[in-house]
Backbone bond lengths (Angstrom), bond angles and torsions (degrees), N, CA, C in turn:
res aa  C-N    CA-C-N  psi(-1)  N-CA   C-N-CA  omega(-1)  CA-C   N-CA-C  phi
1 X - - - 1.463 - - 1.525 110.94 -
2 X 1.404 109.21 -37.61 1.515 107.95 -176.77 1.178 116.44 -53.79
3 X 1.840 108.39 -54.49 1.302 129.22 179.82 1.096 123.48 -27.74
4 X 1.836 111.68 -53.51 1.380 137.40 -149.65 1.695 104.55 -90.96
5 X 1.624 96.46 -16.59 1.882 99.67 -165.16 1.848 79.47 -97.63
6 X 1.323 124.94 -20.12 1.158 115.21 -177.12 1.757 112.16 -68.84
7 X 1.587 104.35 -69.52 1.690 96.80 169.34 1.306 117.67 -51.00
8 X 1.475 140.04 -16.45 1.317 123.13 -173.99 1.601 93.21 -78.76
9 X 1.282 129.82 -41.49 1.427 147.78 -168.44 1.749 106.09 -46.67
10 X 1.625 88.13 -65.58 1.728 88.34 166.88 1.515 127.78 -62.85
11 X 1.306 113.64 -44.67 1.372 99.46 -174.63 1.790 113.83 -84.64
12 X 1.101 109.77 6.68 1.888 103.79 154.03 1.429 110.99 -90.34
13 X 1.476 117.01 -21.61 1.493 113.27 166.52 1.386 113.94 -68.08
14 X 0.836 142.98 -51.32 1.586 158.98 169.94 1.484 99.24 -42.33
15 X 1.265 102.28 -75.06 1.826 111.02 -176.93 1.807 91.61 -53.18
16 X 1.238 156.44 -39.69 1.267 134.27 -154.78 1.646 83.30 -96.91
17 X 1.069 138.67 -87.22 1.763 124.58 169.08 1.297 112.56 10.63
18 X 1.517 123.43 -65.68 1.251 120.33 -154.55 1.532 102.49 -70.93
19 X 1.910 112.32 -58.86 1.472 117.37 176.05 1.749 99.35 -43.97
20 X 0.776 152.28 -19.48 1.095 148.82 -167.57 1.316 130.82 -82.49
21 X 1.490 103.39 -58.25 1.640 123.52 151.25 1.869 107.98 -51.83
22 X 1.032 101.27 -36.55 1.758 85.49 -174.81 1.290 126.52 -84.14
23 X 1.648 109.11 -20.13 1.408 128.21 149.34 1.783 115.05 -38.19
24 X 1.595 95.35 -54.72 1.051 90.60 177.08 1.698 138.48 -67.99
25 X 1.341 85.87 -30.48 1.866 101.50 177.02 1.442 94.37 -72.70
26 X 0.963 146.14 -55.54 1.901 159.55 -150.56 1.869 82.19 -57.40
27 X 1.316 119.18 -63.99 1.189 126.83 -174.81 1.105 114.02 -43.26
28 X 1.321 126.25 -47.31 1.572 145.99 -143.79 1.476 94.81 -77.96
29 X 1.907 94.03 -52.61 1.356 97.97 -166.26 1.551 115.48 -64.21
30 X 1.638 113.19 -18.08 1.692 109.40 -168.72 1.755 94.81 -78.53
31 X 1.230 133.42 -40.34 1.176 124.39 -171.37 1.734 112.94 -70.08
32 X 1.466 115.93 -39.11 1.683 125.05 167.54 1.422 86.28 -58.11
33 X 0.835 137.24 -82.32 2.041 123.82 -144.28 1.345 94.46 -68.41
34 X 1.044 133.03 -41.05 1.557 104.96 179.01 1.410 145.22 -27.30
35 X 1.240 109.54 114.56 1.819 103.42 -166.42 1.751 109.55 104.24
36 X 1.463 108.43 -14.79 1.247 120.33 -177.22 1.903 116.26 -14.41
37 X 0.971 141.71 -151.21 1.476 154.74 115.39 1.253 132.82 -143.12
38 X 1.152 126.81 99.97 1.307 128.32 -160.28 1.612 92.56 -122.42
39 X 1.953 92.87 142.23 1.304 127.56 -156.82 1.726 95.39 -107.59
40 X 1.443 105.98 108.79 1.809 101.21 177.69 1.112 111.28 -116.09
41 X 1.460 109.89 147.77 1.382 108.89 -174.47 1.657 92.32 -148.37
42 X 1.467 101.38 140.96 1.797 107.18 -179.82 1.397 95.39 -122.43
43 X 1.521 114.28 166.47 1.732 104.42 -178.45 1.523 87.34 -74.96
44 X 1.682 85.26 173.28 1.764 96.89 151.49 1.657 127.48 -82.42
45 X 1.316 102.03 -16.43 1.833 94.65 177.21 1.888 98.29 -118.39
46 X 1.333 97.27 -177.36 1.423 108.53 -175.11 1.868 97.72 -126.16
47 X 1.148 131.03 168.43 1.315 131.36 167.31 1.518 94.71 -105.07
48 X 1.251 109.25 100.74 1.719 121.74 170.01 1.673 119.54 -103.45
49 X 1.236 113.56 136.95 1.303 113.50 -153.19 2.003 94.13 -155.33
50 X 1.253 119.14 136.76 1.415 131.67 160.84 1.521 115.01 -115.06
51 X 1.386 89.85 116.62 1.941 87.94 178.92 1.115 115.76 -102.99
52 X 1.644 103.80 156.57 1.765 94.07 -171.76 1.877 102.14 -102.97
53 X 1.042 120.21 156.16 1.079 147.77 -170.16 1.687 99.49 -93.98
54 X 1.423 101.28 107.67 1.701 94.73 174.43 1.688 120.53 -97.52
55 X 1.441 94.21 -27.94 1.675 89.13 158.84 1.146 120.55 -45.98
56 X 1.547 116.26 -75.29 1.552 121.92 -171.52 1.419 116.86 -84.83
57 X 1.298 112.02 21.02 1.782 131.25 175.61 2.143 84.01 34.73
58 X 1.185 100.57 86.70 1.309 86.76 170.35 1.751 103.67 -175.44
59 X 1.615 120.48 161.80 1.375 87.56 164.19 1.525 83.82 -155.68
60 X 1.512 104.68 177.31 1.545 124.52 -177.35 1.588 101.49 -49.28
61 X 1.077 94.73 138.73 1.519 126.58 146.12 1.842 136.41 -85.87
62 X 1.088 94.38 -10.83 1.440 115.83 -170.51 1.567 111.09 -58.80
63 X 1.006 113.02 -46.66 1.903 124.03 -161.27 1.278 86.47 -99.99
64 X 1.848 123.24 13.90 1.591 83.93 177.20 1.592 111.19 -89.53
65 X 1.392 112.78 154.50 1.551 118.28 -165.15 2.098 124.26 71.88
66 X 1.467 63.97 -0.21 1.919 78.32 167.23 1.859 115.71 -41.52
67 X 1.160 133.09 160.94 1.482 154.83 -138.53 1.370 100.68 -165.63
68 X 1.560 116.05 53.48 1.970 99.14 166.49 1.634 112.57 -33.02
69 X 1.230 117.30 -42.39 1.655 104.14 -167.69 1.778 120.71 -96.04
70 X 1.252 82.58 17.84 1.592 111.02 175.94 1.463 82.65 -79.96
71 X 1.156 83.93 -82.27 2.219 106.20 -162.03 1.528 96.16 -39.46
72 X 1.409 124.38 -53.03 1.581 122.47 -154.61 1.704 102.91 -57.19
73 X 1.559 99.72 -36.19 1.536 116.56 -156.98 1.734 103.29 -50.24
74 X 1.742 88.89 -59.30 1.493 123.08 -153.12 1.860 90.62 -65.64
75 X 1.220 97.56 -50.20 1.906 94.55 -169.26 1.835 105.46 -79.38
76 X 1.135 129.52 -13.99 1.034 122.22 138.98 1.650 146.26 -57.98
77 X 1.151 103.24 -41.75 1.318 104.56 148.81 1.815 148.60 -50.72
78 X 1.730 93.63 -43.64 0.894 118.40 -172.90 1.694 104.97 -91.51
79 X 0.980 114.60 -2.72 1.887 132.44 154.87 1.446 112.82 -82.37
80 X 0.911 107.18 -72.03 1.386 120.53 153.60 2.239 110.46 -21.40
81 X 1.129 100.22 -80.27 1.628 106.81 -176.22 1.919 95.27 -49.03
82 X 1.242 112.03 -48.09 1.768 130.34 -163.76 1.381 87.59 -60.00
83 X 1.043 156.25 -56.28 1.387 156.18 -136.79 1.307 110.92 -102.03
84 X 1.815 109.64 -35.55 1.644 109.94 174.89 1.567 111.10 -74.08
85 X 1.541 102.15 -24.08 1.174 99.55 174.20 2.412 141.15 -43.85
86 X 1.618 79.36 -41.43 1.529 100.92 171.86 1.844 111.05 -95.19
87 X 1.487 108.54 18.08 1.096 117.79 156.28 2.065 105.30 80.17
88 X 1.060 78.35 30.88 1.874 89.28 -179.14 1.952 91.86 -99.11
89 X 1.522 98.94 151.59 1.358 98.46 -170.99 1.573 106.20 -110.11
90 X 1.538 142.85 85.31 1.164 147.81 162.14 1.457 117.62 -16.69
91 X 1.193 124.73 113.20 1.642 111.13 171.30 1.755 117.58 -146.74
92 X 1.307 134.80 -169.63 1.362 104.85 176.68 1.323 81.70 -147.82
93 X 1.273 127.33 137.91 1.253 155.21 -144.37 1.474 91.97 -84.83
94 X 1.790 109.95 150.33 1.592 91.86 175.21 1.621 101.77 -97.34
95 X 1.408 129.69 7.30 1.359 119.14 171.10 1.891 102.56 -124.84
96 X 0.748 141.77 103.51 1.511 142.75 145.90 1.172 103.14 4.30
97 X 1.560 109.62 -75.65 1.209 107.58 -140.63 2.139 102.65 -88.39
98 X 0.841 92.31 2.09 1.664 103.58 -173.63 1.516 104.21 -103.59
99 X 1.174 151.12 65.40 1.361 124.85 -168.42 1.633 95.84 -124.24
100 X 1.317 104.38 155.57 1.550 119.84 -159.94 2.147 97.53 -100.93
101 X 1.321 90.00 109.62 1.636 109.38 168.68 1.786 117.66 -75.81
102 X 1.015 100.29 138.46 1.431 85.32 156.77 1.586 104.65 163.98
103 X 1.600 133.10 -170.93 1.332 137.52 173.83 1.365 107.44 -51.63
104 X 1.541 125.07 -39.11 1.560 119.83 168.00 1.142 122.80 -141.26
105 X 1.344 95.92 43.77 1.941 108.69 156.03 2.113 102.67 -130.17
106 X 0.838 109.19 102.18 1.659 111.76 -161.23 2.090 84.89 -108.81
107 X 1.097 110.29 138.00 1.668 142.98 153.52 1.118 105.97 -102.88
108 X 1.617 95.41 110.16 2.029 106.99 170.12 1.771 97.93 -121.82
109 X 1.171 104.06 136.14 1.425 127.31 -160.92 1.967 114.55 -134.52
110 X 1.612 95.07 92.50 1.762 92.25 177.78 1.547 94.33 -72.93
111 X 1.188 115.89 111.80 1.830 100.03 -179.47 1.549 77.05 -104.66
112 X 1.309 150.59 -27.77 1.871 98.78 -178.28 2.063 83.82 -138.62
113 X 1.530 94.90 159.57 1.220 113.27 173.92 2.008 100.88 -127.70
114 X 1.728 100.96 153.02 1.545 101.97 160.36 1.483 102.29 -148.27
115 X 1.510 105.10 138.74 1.455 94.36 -168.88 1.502 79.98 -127.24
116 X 1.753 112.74 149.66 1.479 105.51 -161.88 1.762 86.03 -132.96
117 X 1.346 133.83 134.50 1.392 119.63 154.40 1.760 104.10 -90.35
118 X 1.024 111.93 161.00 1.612 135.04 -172.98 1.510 145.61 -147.64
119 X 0.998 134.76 125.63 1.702 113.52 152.91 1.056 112.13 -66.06
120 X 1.181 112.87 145.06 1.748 122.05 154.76 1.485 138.81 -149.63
121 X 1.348 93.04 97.98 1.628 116.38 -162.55 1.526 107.53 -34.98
122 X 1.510 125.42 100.75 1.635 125.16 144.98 1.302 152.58 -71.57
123 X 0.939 139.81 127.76 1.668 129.08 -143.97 1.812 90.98 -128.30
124 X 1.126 107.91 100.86 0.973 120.60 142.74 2.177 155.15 -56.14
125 X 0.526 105.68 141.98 1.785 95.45 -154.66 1.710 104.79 -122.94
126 X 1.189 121.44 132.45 1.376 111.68 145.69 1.402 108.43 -149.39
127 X 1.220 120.83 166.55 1.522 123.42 -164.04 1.943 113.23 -135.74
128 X 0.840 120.54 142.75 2.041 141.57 -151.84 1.567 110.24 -113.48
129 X 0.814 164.02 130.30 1.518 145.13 166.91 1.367 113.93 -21.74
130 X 1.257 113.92 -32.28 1.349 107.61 176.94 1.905 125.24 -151.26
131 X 0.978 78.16 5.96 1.630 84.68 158.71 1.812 121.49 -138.42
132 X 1.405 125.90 159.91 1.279 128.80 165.70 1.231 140.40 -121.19
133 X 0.922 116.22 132.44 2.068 113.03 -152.47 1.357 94.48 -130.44
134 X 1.815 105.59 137.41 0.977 117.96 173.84 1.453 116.22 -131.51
135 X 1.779 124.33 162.94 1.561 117.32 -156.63 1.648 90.84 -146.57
136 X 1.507 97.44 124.01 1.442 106.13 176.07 1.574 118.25 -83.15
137 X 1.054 127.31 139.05 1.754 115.38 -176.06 1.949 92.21 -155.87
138 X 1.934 86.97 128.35 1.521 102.81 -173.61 2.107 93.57 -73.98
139 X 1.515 109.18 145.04 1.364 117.78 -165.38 1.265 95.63 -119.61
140 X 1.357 149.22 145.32 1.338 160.39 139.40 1.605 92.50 -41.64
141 X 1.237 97.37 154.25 1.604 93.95 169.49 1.668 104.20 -176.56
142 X 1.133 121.98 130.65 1.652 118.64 -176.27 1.754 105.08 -125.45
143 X 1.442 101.17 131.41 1.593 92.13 -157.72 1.452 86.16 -119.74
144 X 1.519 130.49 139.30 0.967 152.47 165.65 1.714 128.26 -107.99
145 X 1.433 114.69 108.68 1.344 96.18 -177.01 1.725 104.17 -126.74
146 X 1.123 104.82 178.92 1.958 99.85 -159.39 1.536 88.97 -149.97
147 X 1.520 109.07 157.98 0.704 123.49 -154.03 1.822 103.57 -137.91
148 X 1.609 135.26 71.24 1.335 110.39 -160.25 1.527 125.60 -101.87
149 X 1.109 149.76 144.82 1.685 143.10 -172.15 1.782 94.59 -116.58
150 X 1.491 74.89 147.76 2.070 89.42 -176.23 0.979 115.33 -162.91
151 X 1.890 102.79 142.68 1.739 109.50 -143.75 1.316 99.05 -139.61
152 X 1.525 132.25 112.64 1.383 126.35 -162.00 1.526 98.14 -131.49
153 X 1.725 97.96 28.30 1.387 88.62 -171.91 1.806 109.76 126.73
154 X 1.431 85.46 -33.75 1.863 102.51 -178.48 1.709 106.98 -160.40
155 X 1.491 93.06 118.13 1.581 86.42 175.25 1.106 139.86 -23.62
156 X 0.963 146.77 120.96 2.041 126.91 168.20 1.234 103.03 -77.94
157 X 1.118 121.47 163.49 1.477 126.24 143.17 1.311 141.43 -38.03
158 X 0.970 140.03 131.42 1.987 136.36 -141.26 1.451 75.76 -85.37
159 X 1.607 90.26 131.16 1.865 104.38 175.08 1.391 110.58 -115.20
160 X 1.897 137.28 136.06 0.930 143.33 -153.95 1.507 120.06 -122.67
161 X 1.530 128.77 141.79 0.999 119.82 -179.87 1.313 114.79 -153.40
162 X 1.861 118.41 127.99 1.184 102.52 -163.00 1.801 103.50 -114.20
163 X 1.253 147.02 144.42 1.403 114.98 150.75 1.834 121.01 -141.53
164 X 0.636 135.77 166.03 1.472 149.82 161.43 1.683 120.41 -66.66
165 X 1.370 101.24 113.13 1.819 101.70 164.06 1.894 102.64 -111.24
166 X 1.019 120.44 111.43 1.900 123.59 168.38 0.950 111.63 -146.20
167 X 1.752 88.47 156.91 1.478 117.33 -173.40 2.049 119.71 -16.29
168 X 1.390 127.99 148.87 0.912 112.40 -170.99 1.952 103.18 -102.69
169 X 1.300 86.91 132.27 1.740 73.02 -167.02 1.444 95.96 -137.73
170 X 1.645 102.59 143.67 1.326 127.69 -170.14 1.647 125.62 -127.23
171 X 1.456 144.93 105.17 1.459 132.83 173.70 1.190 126.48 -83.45
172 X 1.245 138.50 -177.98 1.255 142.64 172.61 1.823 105.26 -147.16
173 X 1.258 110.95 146.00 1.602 109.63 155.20 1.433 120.63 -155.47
174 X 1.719 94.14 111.63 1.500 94.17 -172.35 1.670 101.70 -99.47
175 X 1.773 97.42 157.59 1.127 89.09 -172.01 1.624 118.36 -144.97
176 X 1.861 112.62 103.65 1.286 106.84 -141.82 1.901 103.21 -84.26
177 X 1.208 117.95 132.24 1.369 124.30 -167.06 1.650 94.60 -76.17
178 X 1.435 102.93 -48.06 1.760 90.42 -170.77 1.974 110.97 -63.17
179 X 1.006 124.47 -43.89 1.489 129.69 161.04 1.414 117.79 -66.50
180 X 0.860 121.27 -26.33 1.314 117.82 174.68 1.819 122.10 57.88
181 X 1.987 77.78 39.84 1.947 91.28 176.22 1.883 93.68 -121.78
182 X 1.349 91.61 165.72 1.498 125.68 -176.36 1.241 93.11 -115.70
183 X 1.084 117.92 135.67 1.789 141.20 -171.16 1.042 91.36 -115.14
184 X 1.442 155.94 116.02 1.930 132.99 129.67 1.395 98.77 -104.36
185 X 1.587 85.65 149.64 1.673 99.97 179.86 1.778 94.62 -154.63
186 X 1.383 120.55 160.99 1.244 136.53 -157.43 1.115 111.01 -155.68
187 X 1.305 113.10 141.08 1.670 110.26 -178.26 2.058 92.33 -125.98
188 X 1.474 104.86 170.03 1.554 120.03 169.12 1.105 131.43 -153.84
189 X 0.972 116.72 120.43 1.241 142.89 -149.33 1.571 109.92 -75.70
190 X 1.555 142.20 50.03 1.253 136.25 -129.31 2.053 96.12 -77.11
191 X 1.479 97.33 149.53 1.587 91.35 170.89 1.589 119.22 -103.75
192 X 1.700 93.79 138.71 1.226 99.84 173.95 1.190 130.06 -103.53
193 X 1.534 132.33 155.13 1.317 106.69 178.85 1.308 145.60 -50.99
194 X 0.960 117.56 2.23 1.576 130.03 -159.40 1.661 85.38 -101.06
195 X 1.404 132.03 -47.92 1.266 132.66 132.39 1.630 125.39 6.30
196 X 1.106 95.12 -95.29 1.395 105.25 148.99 1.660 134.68 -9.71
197 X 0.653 101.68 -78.27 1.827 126.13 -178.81 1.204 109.42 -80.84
198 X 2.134 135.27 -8.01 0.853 114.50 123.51 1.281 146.67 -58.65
199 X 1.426 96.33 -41.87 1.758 114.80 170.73 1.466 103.88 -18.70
200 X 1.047 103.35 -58.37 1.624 126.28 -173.47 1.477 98.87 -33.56
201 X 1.193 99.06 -93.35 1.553 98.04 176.85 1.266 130.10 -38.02
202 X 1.395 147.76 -42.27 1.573 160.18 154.26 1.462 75.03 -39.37
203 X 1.476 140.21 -80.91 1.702 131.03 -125.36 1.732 90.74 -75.02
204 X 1.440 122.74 -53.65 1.354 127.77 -171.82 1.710 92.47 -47.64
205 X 1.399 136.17 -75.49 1.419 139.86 -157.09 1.479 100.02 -50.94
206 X 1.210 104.12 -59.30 2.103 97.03 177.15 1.571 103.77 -64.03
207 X 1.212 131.94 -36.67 1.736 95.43 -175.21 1.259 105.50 -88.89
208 X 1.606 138.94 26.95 1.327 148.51 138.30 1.945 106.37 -65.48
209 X 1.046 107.86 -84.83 1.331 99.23 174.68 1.564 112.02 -37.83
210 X 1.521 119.64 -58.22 1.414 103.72 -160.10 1.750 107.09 -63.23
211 X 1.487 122.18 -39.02 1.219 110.44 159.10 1.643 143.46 -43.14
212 X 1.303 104.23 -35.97 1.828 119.47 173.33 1.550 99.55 -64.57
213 X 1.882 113.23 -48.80 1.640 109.69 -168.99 1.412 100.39 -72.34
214 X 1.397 129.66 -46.94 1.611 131.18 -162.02 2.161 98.08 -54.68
215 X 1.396 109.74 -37.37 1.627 111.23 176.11 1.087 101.85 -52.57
216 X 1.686 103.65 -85.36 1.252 120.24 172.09 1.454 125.22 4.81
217 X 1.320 114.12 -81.33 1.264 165.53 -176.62 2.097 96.99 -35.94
218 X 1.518 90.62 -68.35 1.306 123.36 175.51 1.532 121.06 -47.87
219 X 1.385 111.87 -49.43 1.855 128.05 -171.66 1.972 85.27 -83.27
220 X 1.082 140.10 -51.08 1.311 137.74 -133.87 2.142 77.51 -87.72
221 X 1.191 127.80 -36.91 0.960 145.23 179.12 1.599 120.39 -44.86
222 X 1.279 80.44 -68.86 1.815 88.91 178.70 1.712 99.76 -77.49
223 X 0.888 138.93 -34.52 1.636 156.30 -158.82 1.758 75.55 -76.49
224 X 0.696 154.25 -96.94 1.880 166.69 151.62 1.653 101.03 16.86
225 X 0.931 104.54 -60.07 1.794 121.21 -169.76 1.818 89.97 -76.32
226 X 1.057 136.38 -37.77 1.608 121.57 178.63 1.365 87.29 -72.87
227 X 1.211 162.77 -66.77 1.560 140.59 -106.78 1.849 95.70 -129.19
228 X 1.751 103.85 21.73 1.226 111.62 165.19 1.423 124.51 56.79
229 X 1.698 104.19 40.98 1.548 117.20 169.55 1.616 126.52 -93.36
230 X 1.063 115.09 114.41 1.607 97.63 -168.66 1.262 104.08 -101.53
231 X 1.567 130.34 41.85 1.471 109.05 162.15 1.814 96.09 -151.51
232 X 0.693 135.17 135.67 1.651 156.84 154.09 1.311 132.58 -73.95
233 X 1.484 118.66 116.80 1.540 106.49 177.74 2.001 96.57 -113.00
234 X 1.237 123.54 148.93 1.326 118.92 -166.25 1.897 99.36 -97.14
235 X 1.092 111.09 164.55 1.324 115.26 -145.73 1.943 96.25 -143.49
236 X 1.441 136.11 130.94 1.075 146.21 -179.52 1.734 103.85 -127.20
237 X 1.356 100.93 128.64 1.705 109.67 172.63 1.613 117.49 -115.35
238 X 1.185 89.50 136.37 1.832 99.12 -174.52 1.187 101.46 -99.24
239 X 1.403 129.63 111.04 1.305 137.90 -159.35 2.142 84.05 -91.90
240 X 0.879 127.84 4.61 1.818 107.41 179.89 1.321 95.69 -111.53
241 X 1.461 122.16 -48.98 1.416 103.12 168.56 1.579 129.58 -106.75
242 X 1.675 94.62 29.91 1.709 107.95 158.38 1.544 104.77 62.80
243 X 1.210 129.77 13.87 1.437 128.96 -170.57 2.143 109.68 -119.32
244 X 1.257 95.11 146.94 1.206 114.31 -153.74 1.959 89.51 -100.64
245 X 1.297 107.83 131.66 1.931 103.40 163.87 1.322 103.88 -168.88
246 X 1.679 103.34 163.55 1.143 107.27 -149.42 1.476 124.08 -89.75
247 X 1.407 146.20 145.89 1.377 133.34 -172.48 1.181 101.66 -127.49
248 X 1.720 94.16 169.03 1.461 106.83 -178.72 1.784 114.65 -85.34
249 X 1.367 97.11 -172.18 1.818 82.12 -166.62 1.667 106.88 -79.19
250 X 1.378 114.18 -29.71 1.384 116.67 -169.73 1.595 108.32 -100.65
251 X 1.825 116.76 28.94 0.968 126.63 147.46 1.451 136.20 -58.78
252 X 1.206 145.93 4.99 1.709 170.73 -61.38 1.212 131.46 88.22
253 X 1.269 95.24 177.18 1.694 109.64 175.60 1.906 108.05 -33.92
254 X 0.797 104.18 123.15 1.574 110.98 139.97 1.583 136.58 -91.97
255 X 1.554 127.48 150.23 1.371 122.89 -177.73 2.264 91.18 -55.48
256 X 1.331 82.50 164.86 1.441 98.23 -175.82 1.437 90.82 -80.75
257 X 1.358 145.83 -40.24 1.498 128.88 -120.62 1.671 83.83 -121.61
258 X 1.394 125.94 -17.99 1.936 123.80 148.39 1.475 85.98 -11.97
């Protein structure tokens, strides 16, 4: 027993060391990138697409009268604002084809976008003392996935990100003891475009963060592998309240080829 409380002893010492050291590099890295300049570039079109729904022979309405360069504008910007935020300096090169790489000149590149409108069947749940009932309801849903490349000097690996904007949907179940009925009722929240074109903004601000953590993430990484650590916990910084905590792995970007 001693033995066993002994190796457990060390390896939470070790494991708190390691989180510790990477705290420290995570830090290192917000004061080194500071002042950064990073060169962004989004395409000009999006791959936009409405699918039809063969279950519910039906399909979104959502994108109709849609503005790809509405959306590109708005979530560019708002990448743009996301990035000045952690004190990186946004700029656009005066030659394209000449742009300066390096530890603090970074090229971030959406080279492909797909924005998909959809149904998407929700299954709802509620449960009885002894039985459980469930309620299918077709969801609006517009799926956006991105595609980003990043150059700090040396390509990274094409990093990926997919997510979901739908309908907003809500249940209820009342349940009267003297009758001895179950009421459910549900409301939905249908999306509109204006919806939409916020999305934009929310999607631009997270692939700001997920870009700052995927660096981040990256320097504390290789910095780990010199000082002969073989395990990694990934690390997210809140540039407003300057504080460092910990995430899960499929908190960000993923490699594209997952």
């Amino acid at each position: 027993m001693k033995k066993n409380s002994f190796v457990i002893g060390s390896l939470l010492a070790l494991l708190l060391c390691s989180c510790q050291t990477e705290r420290k590099l995570a830090k290192a890295f917000v004061e080194k990138q500071a002042n950064t300049q990073v060169a962004v570039y989004f395409p000009e079109q999006a791959e936009v697409k409405v699918e039809y729904n063969t279950q519910y022979e039906q399909k979104t309405e959502v994108l109709n009268g849609f503005s790809q360069d509405l959306f590109l504008d708005v979530m560019y910007n708002a990448y743009a604002d996301g990035l000045r935020a952690y004190n990186l300096d946004v700029y656009v090169p005066e030659d394209a084809d000449n742009v300066q790489v390096d530890s603090t000149h970074w090229l971030v590149m959406l080279s492909r976008m797909e924005i998909s409108g959809r149904i998407t069947e929700y299954e709802d749940y509620y449960y009885s003392e002894t039985d459980e009932f469930s309620y299918k309801y077709p969801l609006n849903t517009v799926n956006v996935a991105s595609w980003f490349e990043i150059n700090d000097g040396e390509w990274r690996p094409v990093q990926f990100c997919e997510h979901n904007l739908m309908d907003g949907f809500d249940s209820r179940v009342n349940f009267s003891m003297w009758d001895n009925i179950v009421d459910y009722d549900y409301d939905i929240d249908t999306l509109k475009l204006e919806d939409v074109y916020n999305y934009a903004v929310f999607l631009g601000k997270l692939y700001a963060s997920y870009t700052y953590d995927y660096m981040m993430n990256s320097f504390v990484g290789k910095e780990l592998q010199k000082q002969n650590y073989s395990f990694q916990v990934l690390l997210s910084y809140d540039p407003f309240k300057k504080e460092l905590h910990y995430i899960e792995e499929d908190d960000g970007f993923v490699p594209a080829d997952n």
